[in-house]
N, C-alpha and C positions, 0 to 999 in steps of 0.2 A: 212737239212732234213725237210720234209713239210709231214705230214701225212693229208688226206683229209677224212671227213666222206662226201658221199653225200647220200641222200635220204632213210635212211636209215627206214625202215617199219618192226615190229615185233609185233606178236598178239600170244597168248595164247590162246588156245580155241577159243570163239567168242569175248573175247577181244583182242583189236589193243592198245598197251603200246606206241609205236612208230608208228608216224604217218608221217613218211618222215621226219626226220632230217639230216641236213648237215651245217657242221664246218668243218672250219680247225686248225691245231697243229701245229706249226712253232720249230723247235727246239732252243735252247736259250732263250726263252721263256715258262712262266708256264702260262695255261690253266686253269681259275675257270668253273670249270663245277660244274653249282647250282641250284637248284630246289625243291620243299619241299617234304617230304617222300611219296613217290609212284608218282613222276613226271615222272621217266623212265633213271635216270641217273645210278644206280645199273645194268638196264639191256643195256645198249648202256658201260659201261664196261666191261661186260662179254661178248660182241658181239667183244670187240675189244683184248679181250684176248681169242675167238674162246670159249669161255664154252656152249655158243648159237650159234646156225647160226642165221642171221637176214631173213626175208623174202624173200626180197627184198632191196636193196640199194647195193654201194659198200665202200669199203672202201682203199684208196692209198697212198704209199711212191713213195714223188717225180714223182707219175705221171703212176706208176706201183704197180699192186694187193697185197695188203699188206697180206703177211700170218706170222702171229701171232710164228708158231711153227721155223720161220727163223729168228726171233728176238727176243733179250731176253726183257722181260718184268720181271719190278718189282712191286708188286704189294702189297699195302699195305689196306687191307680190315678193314672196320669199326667194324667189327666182326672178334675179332683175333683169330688166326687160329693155332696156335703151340702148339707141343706137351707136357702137362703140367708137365709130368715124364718123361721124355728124356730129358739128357744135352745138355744146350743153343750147346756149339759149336757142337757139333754130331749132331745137327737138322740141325744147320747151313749148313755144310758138306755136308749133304746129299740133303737138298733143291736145295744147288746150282749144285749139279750135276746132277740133273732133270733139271735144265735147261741149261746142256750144256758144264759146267766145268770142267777141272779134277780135281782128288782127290785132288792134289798135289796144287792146284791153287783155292780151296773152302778153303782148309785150312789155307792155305796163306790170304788168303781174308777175313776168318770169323775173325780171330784173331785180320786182320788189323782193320777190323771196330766196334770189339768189344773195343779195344783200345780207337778207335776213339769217341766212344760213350761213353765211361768211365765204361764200364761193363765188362772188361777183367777178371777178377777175380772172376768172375763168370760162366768162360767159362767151370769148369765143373760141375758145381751145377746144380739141376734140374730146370727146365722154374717155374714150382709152388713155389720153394723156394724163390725168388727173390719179389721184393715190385713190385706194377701194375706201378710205372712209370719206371723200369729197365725191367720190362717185354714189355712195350710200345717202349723200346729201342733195344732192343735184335728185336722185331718184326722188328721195321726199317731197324738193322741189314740185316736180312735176305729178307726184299725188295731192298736192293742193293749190298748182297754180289758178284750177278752173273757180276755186272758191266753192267746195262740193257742198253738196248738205250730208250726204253720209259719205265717212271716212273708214277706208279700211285698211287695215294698218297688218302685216303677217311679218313676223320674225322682224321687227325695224330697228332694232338695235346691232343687227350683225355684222362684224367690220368696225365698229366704232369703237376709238378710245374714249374715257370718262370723261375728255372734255367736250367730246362731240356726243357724249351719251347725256350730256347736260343741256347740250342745245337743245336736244331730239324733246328732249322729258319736257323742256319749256316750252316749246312748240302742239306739242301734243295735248301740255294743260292749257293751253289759249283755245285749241279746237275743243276740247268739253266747256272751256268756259264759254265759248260763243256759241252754245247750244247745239252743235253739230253732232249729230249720231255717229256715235265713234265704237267700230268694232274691232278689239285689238288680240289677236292671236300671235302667243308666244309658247315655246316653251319655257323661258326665262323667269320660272314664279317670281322673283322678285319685283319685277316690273309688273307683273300682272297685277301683284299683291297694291303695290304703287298706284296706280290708276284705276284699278276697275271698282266700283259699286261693285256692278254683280256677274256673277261669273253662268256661264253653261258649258256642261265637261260632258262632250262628246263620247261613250267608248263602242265600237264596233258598230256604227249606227242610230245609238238607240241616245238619249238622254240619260244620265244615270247623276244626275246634280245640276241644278239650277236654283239661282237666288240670288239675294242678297250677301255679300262673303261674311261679312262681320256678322251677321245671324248664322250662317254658315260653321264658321268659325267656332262662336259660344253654345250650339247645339253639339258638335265634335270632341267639345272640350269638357260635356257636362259629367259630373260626378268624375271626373279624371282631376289627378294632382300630380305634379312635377317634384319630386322628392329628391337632395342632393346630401349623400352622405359625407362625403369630403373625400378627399385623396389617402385618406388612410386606410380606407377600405378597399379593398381589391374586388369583392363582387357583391355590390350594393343593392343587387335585382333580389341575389339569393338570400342575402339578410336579411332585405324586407320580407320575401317571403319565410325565413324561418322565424322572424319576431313578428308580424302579422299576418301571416297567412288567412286567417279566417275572417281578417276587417278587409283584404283589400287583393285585389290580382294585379302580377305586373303587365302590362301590355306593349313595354316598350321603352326605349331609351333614349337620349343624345346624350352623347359624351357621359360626362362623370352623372347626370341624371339619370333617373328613374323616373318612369310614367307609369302610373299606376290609377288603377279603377276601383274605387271604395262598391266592395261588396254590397248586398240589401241590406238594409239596417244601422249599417256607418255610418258614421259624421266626422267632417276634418277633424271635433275636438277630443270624439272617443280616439281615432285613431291618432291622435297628435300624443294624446295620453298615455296609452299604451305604448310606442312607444319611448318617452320621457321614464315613464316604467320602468322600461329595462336599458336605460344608460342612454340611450341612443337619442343624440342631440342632433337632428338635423340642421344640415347646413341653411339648407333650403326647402322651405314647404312653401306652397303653391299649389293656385290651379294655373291646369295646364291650356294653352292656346295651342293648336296644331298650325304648323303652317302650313300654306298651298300645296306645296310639296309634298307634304305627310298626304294630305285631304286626298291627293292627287294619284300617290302610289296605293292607299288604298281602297280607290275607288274605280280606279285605272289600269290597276298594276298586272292583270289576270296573276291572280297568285299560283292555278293554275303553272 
């Protein structure tokens, strides 16, 4: 299943939030949809679970007009949304049968996954009695009692310790592996990093990165090296630029490294030679991978 956004336009007033974006959702795979608060990714969710109309754009499975109320969606919001004095499973119950369950088969299901989540025993306690990371779990609960076909998952790791961030991470790869269109918004690169194929980074509207990550990644990373002098240098940026200056630019750091951009005309073995040349035995030579993060502030960051 292939869910397609294209050009998708939505304004508020005399503001334009959405300025024609278009992606696509491949099922079997998770989707990082990412961008900083008030990029427009909150509303291009609520556009695809029908809370909004969009202006203008469409949106399609496999090729035909996707309506939201013929598909179950699960939807997991960064602002949780259940009832604090009503028991976990009776909320359950009832959620899933607004979107589409019977009685007999919400119940059957909320149980299954409150098991599965390890908060079964909780199933008739009230939502507010529970600790926030068993409430963060009940909430997942109830984003996938209905059995969705697309899943949408916004900040779902927050609240949780490592061991319930282990549940979540196992749960999450059973939905990519059962082919369900999984679209996961976090700011937490790591987890993004974790899960997603391919990523779209929302900034003020517009699209400014979309793909593949790991092609992403190796286009980011081209003609760049990770250079480590060792701790006996105090400023490793400025040495490499006074012993190569004209093979290589520095563009940046982590810790005791250097990332550096081999000039026009450079090669790792001129520059590894040069220099070897003049004393200077790297700790570490490398190409450089940027992480999400990196990709993320400068692509996102308004340097502005």
């Amino acid at each position: 299943m292939k869910l397609e956004v294209k050009d998708l336009k939505k304004s508020f007033g005399d503001k334009e939030i959405l300025h024609g974006i278009s992606f696509p959702i491949e099922s079997g795979k998770a989707l990082g949809l990412l961008g900083r608060n008030g990029a427009g990714k909150t509303t291009t969710i609520r556009i695809l679970m029908d809370v909004f109309r969009a202006d203008s754009g469409t949106v399609t499975v496999d090729g035909r007009p996707f309506h939201p109320k013929k598909f179950r969606i699960g939807y997991l919001p960064e602002e949780r949304g259940l009832y604090p004095k009503k028991g976990v499973q009776e909320q359950l119950i009832y959620l899933a049968q607004l979107r589409g369950s019977s009685h007999a088969d919400a119940k059957e299901q909320s149980m299954r996954w409150l098991k599965r989540l390890g908060v079964e025993e909780y199933a008739q306690r009230k939502l507010e009695t529970l600790s926030k990371g068993n409430q963060q779990k009940v909430q997942l609960a109830q984003t996938l009692v209905c059995d969705p076909d697309l899943v949408i998952l916004d900040e779902p790791f927050s609240g949780l310790d490592p061991v319930n961030s282990q549940i979540l991470k196992d749960v999450i790869q059973e939905q990519i592996e059962a082919g369900k269109l999984v679209i996961f918004s976090s700011h937490q690169m790591s987890y993004v990093e974790e899960f997603c194929e391919d990523i779209v980074l929302i900034n003020h509207g517009d699209i400014v990165l979309s793909g593949d990550l790991g092609k992403i990644k190796r286009e980011y990373g081209h003609n760049r090296l990770v250079i480590g002098l060792g701790e006996e240098y105090q400023e490793p940026a400025q040495i490499l630029r006074d012993y190569a200056g004209d093979l290589l630019r520095v563009v940046g750091s982590r810790k005791d490294q250097v990332i550096a951009e081999m000039k026009e005309g450079c090669t790792r073995k001129l520059l590894l030679k040069e220099l070897l040349d003049r004393n200077l035995v790297p700790e570490e030579f490398g190409n450089y991978e940027p992480s999400l993060t990196e990709i993320f502030v400068e692509k996102a960051g308004d340097q502005a």
